[in-house]
C-alpha positions, 0 to 999 in steps of 0.5 A: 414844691422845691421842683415848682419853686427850680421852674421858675428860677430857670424859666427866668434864667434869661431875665435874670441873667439880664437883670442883674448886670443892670442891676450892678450899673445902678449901683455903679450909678450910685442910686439908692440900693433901697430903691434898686432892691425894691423895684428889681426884686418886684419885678422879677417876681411878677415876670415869675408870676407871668409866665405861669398865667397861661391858661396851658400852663395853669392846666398843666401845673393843675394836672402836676401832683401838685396842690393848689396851695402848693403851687400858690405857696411856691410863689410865696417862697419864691418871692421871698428868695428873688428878694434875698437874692437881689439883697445879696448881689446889692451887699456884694456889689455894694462891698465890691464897688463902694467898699461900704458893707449895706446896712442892716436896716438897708436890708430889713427895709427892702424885704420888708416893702417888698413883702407889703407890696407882693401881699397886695400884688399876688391876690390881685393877679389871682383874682385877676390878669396882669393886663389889669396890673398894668391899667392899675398901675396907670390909674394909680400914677394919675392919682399920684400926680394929681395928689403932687401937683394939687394937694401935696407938692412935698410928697416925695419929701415926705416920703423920703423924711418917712423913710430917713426916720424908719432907718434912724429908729435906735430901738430894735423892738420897733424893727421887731414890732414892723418885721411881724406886722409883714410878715402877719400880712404876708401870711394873710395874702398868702392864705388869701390867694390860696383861696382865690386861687383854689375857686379858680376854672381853667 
């Protein structure tokens, strides 16, 4: 599974060498690191996905002596640690350019949204092609500006309060309750696209 999980950070070592300086010139900008280590650590593990979806590649890693659930469990951990690594070059660059060390609570939220949106995102793309991801996607924005234009005007505001009251929690067993709830629904999408996965034909 190590060799699966090596594939695809050097599959990506293009993109990875364009994303990050992006990456930093976010940072320079002053945007969030929340917001920064989100959408970056979603992307680069949905371009991993991507470059597997090839039915010649599916039928070459399916003739590997590799498992399904190897090759699905390879995805998981490999999301995991794109995240950790985004998280680190955000708390380097952040110590380097700002002088500020990235908060704990920072960090705990980044990985935690990252792991509620790939638990979503991954049996999706197993059950289905990225190409319907991105017709999803477009649904869900229309949606969403619907919803702020005539039912919540104040959304993004209440998104931000949310977000505000999560990182001022002062007691650690609520952060210890939310760290299970994810990762308990990682560990459902996981076991559930390994199910997908496994009925798969290629």
């Amino acid at each position: 599974m190590f060799n699966l999980i090596r594939k695809d950070f050097v599959l990506q070592k293009t993109t990875l060498m364009i994303m990050i300086p992006v990456l930093v010139v976010y940072l320079f900008l002053g945007t969030s690191s929340i917001w920064i280590g989100i959408v970056f650590s979603i992307v680069i593990t949905i371009n991993a996905y991507t470059i597997d979806e090839k039915s010649s590649i599916n039928m070459l890693l399916n003739s590997l002596p590799y498992t399904r659930k190897e090759i699905v469990s390879s995805k998981y951990i490999g999301a995991f640690i794109f995240t950790c690594l985004v998280v680190f070059i955000i708390f380097i660059g952040n110590l380097i350019i700002h002088q500020e060390i990235t908060i704990w609570k920072d960090i705990l939220l980044i990985v935690s949204l990252v792991m509620v949106a790939i638990s979503f995102i991954f049996p999706f793309l197993y059950k289905f092609k990225s190409q319907y991801m991105l017709t999803s996607s477009l649904v869900l924005f229309a949606i969403y500006l619907v919803v702020i234009t005539l039912f919540i005007p104040n959304l993004n505001d209440k998104i931000e309060e949310f977000v505000q009251m999560l990182l001022t929690l002062q007691t650690a067993q609520y952060y210890l309750f939310i760290a299970l709830l994810v990762m308990a629904l990682y560990a459902c999408s996981w076991l559930l696209s390994i199910r997908i996965y496994g009925k798969k034909v290629f």
